[in-house]
N, C-alpha and C positions, 0 to 999 in steps of 0.2 A: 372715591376713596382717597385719591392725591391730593384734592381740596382739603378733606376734611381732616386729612394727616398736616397738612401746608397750617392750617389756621390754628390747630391745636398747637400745633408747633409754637407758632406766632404768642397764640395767650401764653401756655410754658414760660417763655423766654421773655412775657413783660414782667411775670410773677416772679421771675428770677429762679425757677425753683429750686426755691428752698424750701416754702413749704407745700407738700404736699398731703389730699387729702380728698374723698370722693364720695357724694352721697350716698345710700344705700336702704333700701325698701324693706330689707331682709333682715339686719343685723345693728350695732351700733356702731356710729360712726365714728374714727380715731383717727387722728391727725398724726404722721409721720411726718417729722421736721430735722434738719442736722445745724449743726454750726463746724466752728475750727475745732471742736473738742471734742464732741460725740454725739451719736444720732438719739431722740429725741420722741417720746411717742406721747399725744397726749400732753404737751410743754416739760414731762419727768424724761432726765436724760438717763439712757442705756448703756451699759456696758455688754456688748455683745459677746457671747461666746459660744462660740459653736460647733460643732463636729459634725464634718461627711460621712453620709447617709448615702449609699446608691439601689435603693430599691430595685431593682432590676439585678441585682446580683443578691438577690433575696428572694427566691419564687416561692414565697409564701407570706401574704399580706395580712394572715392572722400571726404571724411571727412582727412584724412592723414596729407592733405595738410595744413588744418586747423591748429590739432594741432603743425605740424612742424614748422609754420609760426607761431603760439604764441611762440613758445620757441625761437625763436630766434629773434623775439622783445624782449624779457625778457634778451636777453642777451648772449641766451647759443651759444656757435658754432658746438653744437653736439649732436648727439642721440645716446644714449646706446641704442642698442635693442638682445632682445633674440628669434632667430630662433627655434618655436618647432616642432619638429617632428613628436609629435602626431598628430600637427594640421594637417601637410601638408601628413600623413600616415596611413591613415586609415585599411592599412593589407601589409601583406610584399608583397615587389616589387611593389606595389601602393603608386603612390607620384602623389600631385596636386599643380601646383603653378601657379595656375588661378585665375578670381574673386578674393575672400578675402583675397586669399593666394598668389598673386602676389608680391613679395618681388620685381622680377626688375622694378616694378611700384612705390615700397616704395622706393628704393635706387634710383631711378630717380627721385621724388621727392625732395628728401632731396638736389640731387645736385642740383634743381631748387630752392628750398630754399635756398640754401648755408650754409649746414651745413654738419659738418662730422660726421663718423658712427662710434662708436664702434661698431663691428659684432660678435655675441656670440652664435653662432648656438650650442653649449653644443658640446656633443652630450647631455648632460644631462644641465637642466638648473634649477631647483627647479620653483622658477616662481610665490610659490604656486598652479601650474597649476598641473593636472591630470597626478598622474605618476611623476612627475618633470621633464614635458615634452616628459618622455618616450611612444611609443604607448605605447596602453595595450598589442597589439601580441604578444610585446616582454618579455611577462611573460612567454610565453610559448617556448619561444627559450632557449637552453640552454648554458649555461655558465655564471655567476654573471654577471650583469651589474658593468659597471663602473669597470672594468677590463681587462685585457688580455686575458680572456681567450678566445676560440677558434669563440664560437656560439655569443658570444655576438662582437668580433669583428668584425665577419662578417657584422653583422648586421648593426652596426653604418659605416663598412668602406660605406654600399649601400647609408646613409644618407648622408652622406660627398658627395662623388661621386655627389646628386645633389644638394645640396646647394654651396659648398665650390668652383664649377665653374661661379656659380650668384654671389658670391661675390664678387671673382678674378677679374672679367669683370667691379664690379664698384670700386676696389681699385683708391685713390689718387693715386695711382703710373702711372695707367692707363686714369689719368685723369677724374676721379668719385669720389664716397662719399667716401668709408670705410676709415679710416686712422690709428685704432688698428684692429687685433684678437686676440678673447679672446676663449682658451681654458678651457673646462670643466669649475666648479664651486663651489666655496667654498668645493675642492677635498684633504680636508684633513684627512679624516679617511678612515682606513684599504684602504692606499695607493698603488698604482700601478706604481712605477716608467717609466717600459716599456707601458703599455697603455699610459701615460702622454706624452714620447715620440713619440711614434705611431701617438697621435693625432696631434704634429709639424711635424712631416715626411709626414704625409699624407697632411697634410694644404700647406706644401711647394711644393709638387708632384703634386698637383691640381692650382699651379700658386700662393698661397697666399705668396706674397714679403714686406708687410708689416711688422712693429715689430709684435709679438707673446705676449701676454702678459695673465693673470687669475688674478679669485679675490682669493684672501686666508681670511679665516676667523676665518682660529685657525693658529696654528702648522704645516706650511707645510715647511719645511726648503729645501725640498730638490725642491722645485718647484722655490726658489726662491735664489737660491746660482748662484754664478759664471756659465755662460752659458760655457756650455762645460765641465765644471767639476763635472756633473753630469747627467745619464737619468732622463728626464721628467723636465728639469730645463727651464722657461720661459726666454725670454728678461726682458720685464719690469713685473716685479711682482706689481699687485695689492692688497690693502687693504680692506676688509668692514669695517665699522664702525656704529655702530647702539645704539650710547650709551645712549639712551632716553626706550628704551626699546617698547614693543607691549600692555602695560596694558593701553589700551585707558580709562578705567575705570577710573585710576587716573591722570586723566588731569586735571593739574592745582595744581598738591601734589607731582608730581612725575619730580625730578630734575637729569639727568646725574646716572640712577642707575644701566646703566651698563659699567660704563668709563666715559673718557675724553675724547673721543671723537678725539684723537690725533693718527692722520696718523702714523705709524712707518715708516720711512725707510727703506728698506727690502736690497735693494744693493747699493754699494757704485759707483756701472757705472752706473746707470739709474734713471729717476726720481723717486720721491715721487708720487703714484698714488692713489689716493681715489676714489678705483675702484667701491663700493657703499659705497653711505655716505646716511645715514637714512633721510629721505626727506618724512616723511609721514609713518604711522605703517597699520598694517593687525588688525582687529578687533576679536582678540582671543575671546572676552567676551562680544560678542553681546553688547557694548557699541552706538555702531554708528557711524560712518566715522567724523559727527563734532566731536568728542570725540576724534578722531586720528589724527583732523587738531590741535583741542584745545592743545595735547598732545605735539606734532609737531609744534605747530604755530608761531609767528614771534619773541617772546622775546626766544626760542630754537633754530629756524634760526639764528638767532643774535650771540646767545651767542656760541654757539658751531662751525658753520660753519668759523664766523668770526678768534676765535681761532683759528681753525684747519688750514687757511690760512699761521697765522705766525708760530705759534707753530710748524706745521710740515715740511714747506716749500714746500709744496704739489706743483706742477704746473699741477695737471690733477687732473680734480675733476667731479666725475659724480657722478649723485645726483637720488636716488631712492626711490618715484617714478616721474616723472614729470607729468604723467598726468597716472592714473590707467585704468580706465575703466571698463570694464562687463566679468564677466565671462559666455557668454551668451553660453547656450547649457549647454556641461557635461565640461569645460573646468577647472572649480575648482577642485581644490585638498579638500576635505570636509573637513579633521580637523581643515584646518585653516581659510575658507573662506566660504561666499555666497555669490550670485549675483554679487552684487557690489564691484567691486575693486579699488572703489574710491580711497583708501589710503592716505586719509585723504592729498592729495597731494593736492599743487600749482594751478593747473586744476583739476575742478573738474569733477566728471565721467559724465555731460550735460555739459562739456565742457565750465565753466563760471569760470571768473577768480576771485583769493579771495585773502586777506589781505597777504597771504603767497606770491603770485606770487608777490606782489610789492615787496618784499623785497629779491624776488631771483633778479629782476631786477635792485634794487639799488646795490644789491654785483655783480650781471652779466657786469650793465655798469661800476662799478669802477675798476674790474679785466681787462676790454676792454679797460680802458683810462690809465691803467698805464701797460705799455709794462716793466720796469726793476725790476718786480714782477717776471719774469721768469726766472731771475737770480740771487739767494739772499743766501748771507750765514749769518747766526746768529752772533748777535751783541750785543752791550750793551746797556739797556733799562734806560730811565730814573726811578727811583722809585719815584710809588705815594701814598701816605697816603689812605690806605682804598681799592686800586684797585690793581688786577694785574695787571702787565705788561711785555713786551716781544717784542723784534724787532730783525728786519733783512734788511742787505742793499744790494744793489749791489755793487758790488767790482768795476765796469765796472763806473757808474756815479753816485755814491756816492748817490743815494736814498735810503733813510731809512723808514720802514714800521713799526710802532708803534701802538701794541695791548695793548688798556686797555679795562678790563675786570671787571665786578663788579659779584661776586658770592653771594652778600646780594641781600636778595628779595627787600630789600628799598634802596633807592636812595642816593647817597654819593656825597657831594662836599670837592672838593680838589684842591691842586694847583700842577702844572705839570710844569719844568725847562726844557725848554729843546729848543735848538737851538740857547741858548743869549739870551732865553726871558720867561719868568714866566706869566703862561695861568691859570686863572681857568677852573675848570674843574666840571662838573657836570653828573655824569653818573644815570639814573635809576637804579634800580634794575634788576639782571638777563636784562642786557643789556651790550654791547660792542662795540666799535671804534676799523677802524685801520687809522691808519692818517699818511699823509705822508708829507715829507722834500724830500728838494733838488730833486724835479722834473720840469722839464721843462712841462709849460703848451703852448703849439704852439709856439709863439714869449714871451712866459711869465717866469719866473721864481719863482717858490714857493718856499719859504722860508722853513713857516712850517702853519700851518692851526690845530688848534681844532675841526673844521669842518669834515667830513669825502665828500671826493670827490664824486660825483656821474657822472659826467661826462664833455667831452670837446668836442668843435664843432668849427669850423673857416668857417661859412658861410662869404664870399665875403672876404673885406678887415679885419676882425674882428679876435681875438679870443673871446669864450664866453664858460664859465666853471660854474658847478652848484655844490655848496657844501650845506651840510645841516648838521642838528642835531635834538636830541629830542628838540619837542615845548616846549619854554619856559627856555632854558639852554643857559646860556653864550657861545657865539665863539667868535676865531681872526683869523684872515688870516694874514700873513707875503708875502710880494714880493720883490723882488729885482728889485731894478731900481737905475741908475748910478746919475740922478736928480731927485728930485720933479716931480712928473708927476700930470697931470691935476686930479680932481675927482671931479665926479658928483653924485651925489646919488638922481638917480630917483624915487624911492620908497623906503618906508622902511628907520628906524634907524638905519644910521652906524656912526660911529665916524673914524675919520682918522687921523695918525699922520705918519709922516715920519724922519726919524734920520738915519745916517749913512750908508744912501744907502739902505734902506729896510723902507716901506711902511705896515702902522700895522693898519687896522681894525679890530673894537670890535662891536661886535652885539649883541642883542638876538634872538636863534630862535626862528623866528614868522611869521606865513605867509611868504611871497617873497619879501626880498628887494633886487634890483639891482644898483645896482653900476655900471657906464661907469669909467674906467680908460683908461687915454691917452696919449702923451706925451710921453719925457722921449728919445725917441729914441724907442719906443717900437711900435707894432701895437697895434690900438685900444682892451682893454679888459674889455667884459661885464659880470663884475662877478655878480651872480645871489646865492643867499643868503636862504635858505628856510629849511621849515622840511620837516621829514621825509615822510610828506606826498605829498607837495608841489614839494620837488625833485620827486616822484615817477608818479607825474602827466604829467611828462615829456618824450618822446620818442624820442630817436636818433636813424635814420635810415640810415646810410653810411652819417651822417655830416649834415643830415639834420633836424633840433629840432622843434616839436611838441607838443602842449599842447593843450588841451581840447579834447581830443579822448578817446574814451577807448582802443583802440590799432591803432597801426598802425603798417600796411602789409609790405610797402614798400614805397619807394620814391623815386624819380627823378627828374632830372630839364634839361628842355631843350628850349633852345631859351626865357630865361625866365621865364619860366612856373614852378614851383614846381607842379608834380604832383603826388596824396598820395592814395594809396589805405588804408583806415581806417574805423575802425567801429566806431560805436557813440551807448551808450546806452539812453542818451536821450540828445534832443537837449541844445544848447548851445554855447556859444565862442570856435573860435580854434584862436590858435596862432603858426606862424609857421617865425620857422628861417632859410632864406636861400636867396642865393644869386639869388632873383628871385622877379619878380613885379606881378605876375600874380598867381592865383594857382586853381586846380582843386581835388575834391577830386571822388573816384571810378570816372570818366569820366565824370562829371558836373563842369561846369564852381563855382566857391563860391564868389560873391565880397567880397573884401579887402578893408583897408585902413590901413594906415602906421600909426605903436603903435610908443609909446616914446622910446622904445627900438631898433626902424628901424625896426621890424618884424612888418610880413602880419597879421591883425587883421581881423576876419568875424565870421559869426555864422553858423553852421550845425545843420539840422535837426535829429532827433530823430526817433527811431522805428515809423512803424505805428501801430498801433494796433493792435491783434490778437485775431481772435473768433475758437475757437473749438468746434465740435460739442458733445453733450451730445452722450452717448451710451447708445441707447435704442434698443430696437426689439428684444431681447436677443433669444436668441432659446438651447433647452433643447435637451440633447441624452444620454439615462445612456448605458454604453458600459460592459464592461469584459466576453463576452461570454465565455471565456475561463474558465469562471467557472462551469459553466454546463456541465452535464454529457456526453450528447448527443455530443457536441462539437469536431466537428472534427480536431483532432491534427495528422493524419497521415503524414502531409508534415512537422514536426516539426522533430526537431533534436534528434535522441536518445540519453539519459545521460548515458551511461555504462560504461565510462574511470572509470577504477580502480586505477590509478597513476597519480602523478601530479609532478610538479617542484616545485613545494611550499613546503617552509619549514612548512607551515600548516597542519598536518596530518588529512582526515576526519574523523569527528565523526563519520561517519557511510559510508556504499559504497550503489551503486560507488560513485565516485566525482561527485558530481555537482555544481564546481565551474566553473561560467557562461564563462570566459574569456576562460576554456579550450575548449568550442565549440563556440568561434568566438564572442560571446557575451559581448560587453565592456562598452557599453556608456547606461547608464538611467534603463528603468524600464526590467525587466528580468519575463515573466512566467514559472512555470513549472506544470506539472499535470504528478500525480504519478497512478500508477493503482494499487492494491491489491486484492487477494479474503477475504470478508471478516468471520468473523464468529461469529460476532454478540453480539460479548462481550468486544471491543472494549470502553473504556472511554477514551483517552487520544491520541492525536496528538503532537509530542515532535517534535519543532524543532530547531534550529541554524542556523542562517544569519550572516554573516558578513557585511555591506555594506557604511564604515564610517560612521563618523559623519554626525546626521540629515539625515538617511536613518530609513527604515522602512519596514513592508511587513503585509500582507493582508494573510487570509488562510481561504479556501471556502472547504469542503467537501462532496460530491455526490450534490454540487449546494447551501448548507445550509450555510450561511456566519457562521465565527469561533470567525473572533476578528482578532487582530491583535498585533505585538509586536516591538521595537524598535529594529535596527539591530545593530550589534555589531561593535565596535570599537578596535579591537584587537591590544593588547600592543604592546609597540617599543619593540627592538632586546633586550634593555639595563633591562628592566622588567620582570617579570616573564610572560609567557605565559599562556593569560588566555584558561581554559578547557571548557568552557563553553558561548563561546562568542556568543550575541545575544539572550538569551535564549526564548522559547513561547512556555507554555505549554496550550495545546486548547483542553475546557474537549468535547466530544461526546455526543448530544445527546440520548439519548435512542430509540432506531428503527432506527435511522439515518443509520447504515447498517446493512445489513442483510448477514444471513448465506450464506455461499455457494454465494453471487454474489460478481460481483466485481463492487468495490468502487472505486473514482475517488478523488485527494487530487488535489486540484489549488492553488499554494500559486504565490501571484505578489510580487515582491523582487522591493524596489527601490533603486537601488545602484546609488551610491554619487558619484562615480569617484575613483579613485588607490592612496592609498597612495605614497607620494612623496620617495627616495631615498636615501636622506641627509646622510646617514650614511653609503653609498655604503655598506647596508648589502640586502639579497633579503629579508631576512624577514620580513622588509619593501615592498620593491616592490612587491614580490610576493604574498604580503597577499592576500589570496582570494576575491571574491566577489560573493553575493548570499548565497542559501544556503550551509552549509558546514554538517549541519547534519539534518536528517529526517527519522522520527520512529512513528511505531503504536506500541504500547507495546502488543504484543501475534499475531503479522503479523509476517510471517520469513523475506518476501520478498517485495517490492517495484518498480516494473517497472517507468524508468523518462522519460521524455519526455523535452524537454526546447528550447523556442522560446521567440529571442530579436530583435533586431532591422532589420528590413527584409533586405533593403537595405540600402548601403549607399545613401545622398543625395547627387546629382551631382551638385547642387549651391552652399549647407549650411555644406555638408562635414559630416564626420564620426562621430562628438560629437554631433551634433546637437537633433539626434532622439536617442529615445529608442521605447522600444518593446509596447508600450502600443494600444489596439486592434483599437485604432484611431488615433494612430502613420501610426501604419503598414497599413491604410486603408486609409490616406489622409486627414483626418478628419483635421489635424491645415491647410492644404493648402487654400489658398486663391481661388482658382476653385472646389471645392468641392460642390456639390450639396447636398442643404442642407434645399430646399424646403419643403420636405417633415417632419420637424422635429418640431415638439411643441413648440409654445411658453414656452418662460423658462419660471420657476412658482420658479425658486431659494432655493427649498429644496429637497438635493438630500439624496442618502439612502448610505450606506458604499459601499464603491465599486469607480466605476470608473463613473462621469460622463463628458459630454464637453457641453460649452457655449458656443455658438457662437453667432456672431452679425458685420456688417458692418458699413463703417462709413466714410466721405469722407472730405477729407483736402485740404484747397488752400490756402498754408502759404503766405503772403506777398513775391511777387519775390523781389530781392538784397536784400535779410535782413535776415540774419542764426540765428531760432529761433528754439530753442531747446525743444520738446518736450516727457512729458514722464507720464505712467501711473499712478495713483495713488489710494488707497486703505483706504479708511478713518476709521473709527474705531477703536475697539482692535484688534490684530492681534488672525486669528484664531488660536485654539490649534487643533480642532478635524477634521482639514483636511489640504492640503495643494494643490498649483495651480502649473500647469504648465502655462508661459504664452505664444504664439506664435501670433506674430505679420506678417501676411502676411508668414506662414509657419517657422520663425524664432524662436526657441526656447530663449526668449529672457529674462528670469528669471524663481526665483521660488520664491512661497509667500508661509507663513505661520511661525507661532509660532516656529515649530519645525526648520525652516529653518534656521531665521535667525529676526532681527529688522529692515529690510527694509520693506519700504511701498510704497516707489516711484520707478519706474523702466525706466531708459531711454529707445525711441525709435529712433536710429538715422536714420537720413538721410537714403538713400540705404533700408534698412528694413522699414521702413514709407516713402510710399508713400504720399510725400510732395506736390502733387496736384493731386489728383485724387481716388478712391477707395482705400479703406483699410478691410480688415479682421483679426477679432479678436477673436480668439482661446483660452481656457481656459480649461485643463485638470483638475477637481479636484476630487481628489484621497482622501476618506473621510476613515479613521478610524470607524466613526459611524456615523448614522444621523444626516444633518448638513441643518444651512439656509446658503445660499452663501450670502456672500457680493460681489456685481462685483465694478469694478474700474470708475476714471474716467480720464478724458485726463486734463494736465495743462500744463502751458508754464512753462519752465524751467530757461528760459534765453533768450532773443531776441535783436539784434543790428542791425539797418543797415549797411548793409555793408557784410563783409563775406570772405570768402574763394572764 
C-alpha cells in the first residue's frame, strides 16, 4: 500500500495536478480542473456556492432531501458537509453507515438534487461536535491525535479506509456529487507536516482524484505553498472567515469585530476559496439563536458577503452554517453548545425559512446569472462621496463588477459617474451593492444599472431579467440598442429616454414595475423592476420564474404544461413564467389565465390546518437504585486502572476516568465500597464533565447533595488542582464501625472537549470522576457502569447509563402499565415521565413539529427528552435558554402513536413542569 501511495504520488506531481480526472465503468466521466480564477468542470468554469450540511444533526434522512432542495432553490450548487467519526464509531473496528448514518444515501441525494459536495471526513472536524468529531475510544489509544504518530495513525488510517471509498464512488469524476476534498481542519497549531501529507497519500490510494484542498484559519503557510514544494501542502487552500464574531449577546452593537471579512489569497495557481465564511454564530452566552440570526442577519449578509465577492475575488464560497440543526443525544461539544444548533442560520433548526435565506438567494441568483464573475481581475473603481468602493472586470468581456459599500449606520446619497453617465445613488446604512456594466443579458446588452441584478430567464421568445434596490431609493438601468426600440411600461413608474445608442431608465424602488422593451433588432425584454423584497419573491428554477410560492422544488415543462413542485405557506396568487399554456403544481391541475406580462396567472391553496393533541396521562417512576446499598453491582465494571493517557493526573487512585472502561456518552455511575469507622464527616470529591454537567452523591442509600462538574482549563492556562470540587458533610450514624459503606455518585458528562489546538490536553481531558476521598478511610473499592449497550438504530451517542436508560424505560414498547399516575413532584434523584400521544399531520403538507416548555426555565433539575426512544434534547437552566425542542420526521411518528419519555435528574425536590406539542412551521407541499 506505501508503494502504491509513493508512485501515485510521483504521476500526481509530474501532472502537476491541475487537472484532474478518473475513469469510470458506471457513470460519465467529467474532468475537474482549476486555474488562478476558479475551478472548472468539464473546461466551463464554476462559481461555487455552498452551504453547511451536517447530516448527523438530522436523524432523519427522508428529511435530507428537504433541506438539499431548499438550498438549492436559494441558489446554492453545493453542500459542504463534515463526515464524523464518532458518529459513524462507536468503539474501534465498529463502523455503521446505515439508517442515519447512510452517507451513500446523502451523496445520492444531493446528485438527485443537483448539487455538489465538498466532502470533509477530517479525520478531525471540530463541528462543535463531541470530541471534534473524534470517538471518545480514541482517548485511549496512544499517540497525540492529529499527528503522526504511530497509535493514532492507525486509527484514523481504519476511518479513512471506510469512508474515503463512499466518497471516491460518488466523486464528479465518477459521475456523482463530491467535486472538492477537504482535508483535516483549521490544522494550524503544533503542526504535522507528515500527517498532513499522509492524509493526501492516503485520500489518493483510496481513489480520491479530485483537487485536495483545507480550510486554514490562522498561520498555516506550509499547507498552503506551492504544491510539491512542500509535505502536507494542499491544491487549493481554503480560508475561514468569521468576522462578525460569536457574542450573540450583542446583536444589533456589535459591527465586523473580528476583521473584514476579506478572503486572502493563499496561491497564486489556485483560486480564492472561502472555505467557511460566517453564515450564523454558536450561542457562547446563552443569548438564543434569534440573537445569532439578529447578530448575523441581512444588513451583515449584505455588507460583508457582498464585499468579500469583489474585494477578494473569491469564486468558491461556502457559507457556514446553511441550515444547523440538533445536537440530539451526546453529540455536542459542551463548552460551546446545547441542544439546538440552529446557528442562527438561513434555515432554521424546524426547518423554516427566514429573512436571511431571501438574501442568500438574491446573492445565490445573481452569482448564477452572471457567469464572467469567474473570471475577474481588479480594476479601477469609480469614487463616491461617502461610500466605498472597489471593482473588478473580466479581461475576457469587459464586464465590470462594482462594490459600493456604506460603513455609516445611516443612510448616504450621493452621485456615482460611471460608464458616460452620472447616477444618484442612495445606499442605507451598513448596506451594499455590487452592480454591474457590459453584460450581456440573453439577446440584451447592459450598459450599466444602479439596480443590483437579481436574475435572468428566457422563457419562450423572450428575455426577462429582475433588478431591484432598497424600497424607496432611486435607480437607472442603461441598455444598448443600435435604434430606438419600442417601450411599454406596464406597471410601475419609469421614465425613458434614449440618446446615442443606449436607452436610460430612471425609477424609484417600489413595489414591481415592469417594463416590456422591443424592437430594435433585439428579442423581446421584460425588465421587471422591484425591491428587495419583491425580487426575493421570486423563484427561478432551470429558466423557469415563479412568484407567489413560498418555495419551489423543481420545474419542468412538457407538451405545454409547466409542471412545479412548490410549497405554499398560505393561499394566494402564483405567477409563473414559462413557455407553456398549461400548469400544474405537486400533480393538480391550477387554472390559469394570461397576466399582462404573457405569464400564467391562478391561485394556490394554503396549509390546512393542524390539531395536535394535548399531553396528558402522564405516568410517574423514581429510578437510581443504584443508590442503595443492597443494590447488586456484581456485573458492573471494576475501577482499578492505575494509569491513564491523559495529561490529567488523578487526584486520588485508581483512575476513574469513565472513558478508560468504555464509558463515553451521558450519564456515568459509580459505587465505591469502604470499611467504615464511624468518625467519618466528610465525602470529598472531583468531577470533570464539561460545561453544564453535574453529579448527584448518595451514601449507604442517604441522598448528599450534589455539585457542578468541572470544566478543566485549555492547554494555554494554568491547570486547575481542583476541578469540580463537592465537599458532602456525613451525617452522624450514617456509618458505622467496622461495616462497610457504599458511596453512589451519578456523573452527568456533557461529551469530550473538542481538539482545536491539536494538543491531547484538550482531548484527553477526563470525564467523570477524577478524585474521590473519605478523610480517615485508606482505601476505596470502585465499581462503574455507563451505558450498557450501544443502540442498534439511534447509535453510540444516543444513550447513557442512567438505570432507565439501561432498562428501556425511553423505548416506545416498554411496559409501563404498571406505573402511577404522575402527581409531577419528584425528590432529588433520578425520576421518568412518561405518557403517549397520537399524530395524523395533514398528508402532502411538511409541518414541523416541536416540544415546548412554558415557563421559567428550571434551575433545580434538568430533563432528558426521548421521543419514541431518541434522545432528542436536554432542558433546564443549567443547560442552556432553549425552551422549544424540534421533533422531526423519522423520530415522530407523523401518523400514528408516539411515546414520550422524560428523564428528570433533580439536584433537590422539584415540581416538574411537562411540555407541550406546537406547530413550528407548515406548507403544503413538501419534500
Amino acid at each position: 500500500m506505501k508503494l502504491r501511495r509513493v508512485l501515485l504520488a510521483l504521476v500526481l506531481a509530474v501532472a502537476g495536478l491541475t487537472v484532474l480526472g478518473g475513469p469510470s465503468a458506471a457513470a460519465p466521466r467529467h474532468r475537474v480542473t482549476y486555474d488562478k480564477y476558479s475551478l472548472m468542470v468539464d473546461g466551463q468554469r464554476l462559481l461555487l456556492q455552498s452551504a453547511e450540511f451536517h447530516y448527523f444533526r438530522l436523524p432523519s434522512p427522508g428529511l435530507w432531501r428537504d433541506i438539499l432542495e431548499k438550498e438549492k432553490a436559494a441558489g446554492f450548487n453545493a453542500i459542504s458537509v463534515y463526515f464524523s467519526w464518532a458518529f459513524h464509531s462507536p468503539a474501534p473496528g465498529e463502523y455503521d453507515f446505515t439508517g442515519v448514518r447512510d452517507v451513500d444515501r446523502l451523496l445520492r441525494t444531493a446528485e438527485e438534487v443537483g448539487l455538489y459536495v465538498v466532502a470533509r471526513p477530517g479525520p478531525y472536524i471540530n463541528a462543535e461536535t463531541s470530541g471534534g468529531g473524534f470517538p471518545a475510544w480514541l482517548k485511549t489509544v496512544p499517540g497525540r491525535a492529529r499527528s503522526s504518530d504511530a497509535g493514532y495513525t492507525a486509527a484514523y488510517h481504519e476511518w479513512l479506509a471506510h469512508i474515503n471509498p463512499i466518497l471516491a464512488r460518488h466523486q464528479v469524476t465518477r459521475g456523482g456529487s463530491v467535486l472538492l476534498y477537504n482535508v483535516e481542519n483549521e490544522y494550524a497549531v503544533n503542526t504535522d507536516p507528515a500527517y498532513m501529507q499522509d492524509l493526501q497519500d492516503t485520500a489518493r490510494a483510496d481513489g480520491i482524484d479530485v483537487p485536495i484542498t483545507t480550510n486554514n484559519c490562522c498561520d498555516a503557510e506550509s499547507w498552503s505553498s506551492t504544491w510539491g514544494s512542500g509535505p502536507g501542502a494542499v491544491q487549493i487552500p481554503g480560508v475561514d472567515d468569521y468576522p462578525q464574531s460569536f457574542e450573540c449577546q450583542d446583536a444589533g452593537t456589535t459591527w465586523g469585530p473580528w476583521g473584514a471579512g476579506v478572503t486572502e489569497k493563499v496561491r497564486d495557481d489556485a483560486p480564492v476559496f472561502a472555505a467557511e465564511y460566517q453564515a450564523g454564530a454558536i450561542d457562547l452566552n446563552n443569548a438564543g439563536y434569534e440573537a445569532c440570526r439578529k447578530l448575523t442577519g441581512v444588513s451583515y449578509t449584505k455588507f460583508f458577503q457582498k464585499g468579500n465577492m469583489v474585494l477578494s475575488g473569491a469564486t468558491a464560497f461556502s457559507y457556514y452554517m446553511g441550515f444547523g440543526g440538533t445536537n440530539w443525544g451526546w453529540l455536542g461539544q459542551p463548552n460551546d453548545v446545547y441542544t439546538s444548533y440552529d446557528y442562527g442560520a438561513a434555515i432554521t433548526e424546524a426547518r423554516q425559512l427566514t429573512a436571511k435565506y431571501a438574501e442568500y438567494k438574491r446573492q445565490g441568483y445573481f452569482l448564477r446569472a452572471v457567469p464572467p464573475l469567474t473570471k475577474t481581475d481588479t480594476s479601477a473603481a469609480p469614487a463616491v462621496a461617502g461610500l466605498e468602493t472597489a471593482a473588478r472586470t473580466n479581461p475576457d468581456t469587459g464586464t465590470q463588477f462594482l462594490l459600493l459599500r456604506n460603513a455609516a449606520t445611516t443612510e448616504t446619497t450621493s452621485t456615482l459617474d460611471w460608464n458616460g453617465h452620472t447616477f444618484p445613488v442612495t445606499l442605507p446604512g451598513h448596506d451594499a451593492k455590487v452592480l454591474v456594466s457590459n453584460l450581456d443579458l440573453g439577446g440584451q446588452r447592459l450598459v450599466a444599472s444602479t439596480s443590483e441584478l437579481y436574475t435572468t430567464a428566457q422563457p419562450g421568445d423572450r428575455d426577462v431579467a429582475i433588478l431591484y434596490g432598497a424600497d424607496g431609493t432611486p435607480g437607472a438601468t442603461v441598455l444598448r440598442y443600435a435604434s430606438p426600440p419600442k417601450i411599454k411600461v406596464l406597471t410601475g413608474t419609469v421614465s425613458a429616454s434614449y440618446a446615442g445608442g443606449e436607452l436610460r431608465l430612471d425609477y424609484t424602488h417600489h413595489g414591481l414595475a415592469r417594463v416590456l422593451i422591443s424592437g430594435a433588432g433585439h428579442r423581446p425584454l421584460l425588465l421587471m423592476l422591484g425591491t428587495d423584497d419583491t425580487a426575493a419573491s421570486f423563484w427561478n428554477v432551470d429558466g423557469v420564474l415563479v412568484r407567489g410560492t413560498s418555495l419551489v422544488r423543481s420545474a419542468s415543462q412538457v407538451h405545454g404544461t409547466v409542471a412545479l413542485r412548490a410549497d405554499t405557506a398560505k393561499a394566494g396568487p402564483v405567477e409563473v413564467f414559462a413557455n407553456a399554456r398549461k400548469l400544474t403544481v405537486n400533480g393538480m391541475p391550477v387554472p390559469t389565465r394570461t397576466g399582462r406580462s404573457s405569464s400564467l396567472e391562478g391561485t394556490l391553496p394554503g396549509p390546512r390546518g393542524v390539531e395536535l393533541p394535548a399531553l396528558a396521562g402522564w405516568k410517574q417512576r423514581a429510578e437510581a437504585p443504584e443508590a442503595r446499598p443492597a443494590f447488586d453491582d456484581s456485573r458492573w465494571t471494576v475501577a482499578d486502572k492505575t494509569t491513564s493517557l491523559s495529561t490529567f493526573a488523578p487526584i486520588t487512585q485508581p483512575v476513574l476516568f469513565s472513558d478508560e472502561y468504555g464509558y463515553h456518552a451521558g450519564s456515568v455511575w459509580y459505587r465505591g465500597r469502604f470499611t467504615g469507622t464511624g468518625a467519618e464527616t466528610t465525602v470529598k470529591l472531583n468531577a470533570i464533565t464539561g460545561k453544564r454537567g453535574d453529579y448527584l452523591v448518595w451514601l449507604n442509600g442517604r441522598y448528599l447533595g450534589s455539585a457542578a462538574g468541572g470544566v478543566q482549563a485549555d492547554s494555554d492556562a494554568p491547570v486547575n488542582p481542583d476541578p469540580g470540587p463537592g465537599e458532602f458533610a456525613v451525617p452522624a450514624g450514617l456509618v458505622q464501625p467496622g461495616r462497610t459503606a457504599v458511596l453512589s455518585v451519578l456523573v452527568q458528562n456533557m461529551g469530550n472537549n473538542d481538539d482545536w489546538t491539536a494538543e491531547d490536553s484538550r482531548f484527553r481531558q477526563p470525564r467523570g470522576l477524577v478524585g474521590a476521598s473519605v478523610p480517615g478511610v485508606a482505601e476505596i473499592s470502585w465499581k462503574i457502569q455507563g451505558q450498557a449497550r450501544v443502540d442498534p438504530v439511534r447509535g453510540g451517542l444516543n444513550n447513557g447509563g442512567l438505570y432507565g436508560e439501561r432498562s428501556g424505560w425511553s423505548l416506545p414498547g416498554y411496559d409501563d402499565r404498571s406505573w402511577p399516575r404522575a402527581g409531577l413532584s419528584v425528590g432529588a434523584g433520578v425520576t421518568w415521565l412518561r405518557t403517549g400521544f397520537p399524530v395524523d399531520l395533514p398528508k402532502n403538507q411538511d409541518t414541523s413539529v416541536a416540544l415546548r416548555f412554558d415557563g421559567e426555565i428550571p434551575s433545580g433539575y434538568r430533563v432528558l427528552i426521548y421521543l419514541n426512544g431518541w434522545n432528542l434534547g436536554q432542558y433546564g437552566a443549567a443547560i442552556g435558554p432553549q425552551t422549544d425542542f424540534v421533533l422531526p420526521a423519522g423520530p415522530l411518528r407523523q401518523h400514528g402513536r408516539n411515546t414520550l419519555a422524560l428523564a428528570v435528574i433533580a439536584e433537590r425536590p422539584s415540581t416538574v413542569t411537562t411540555p407541550r406539542l406546537i406547530v413550528a412551521g407548515s406548507q403544503r407541499g413538501g419534500a
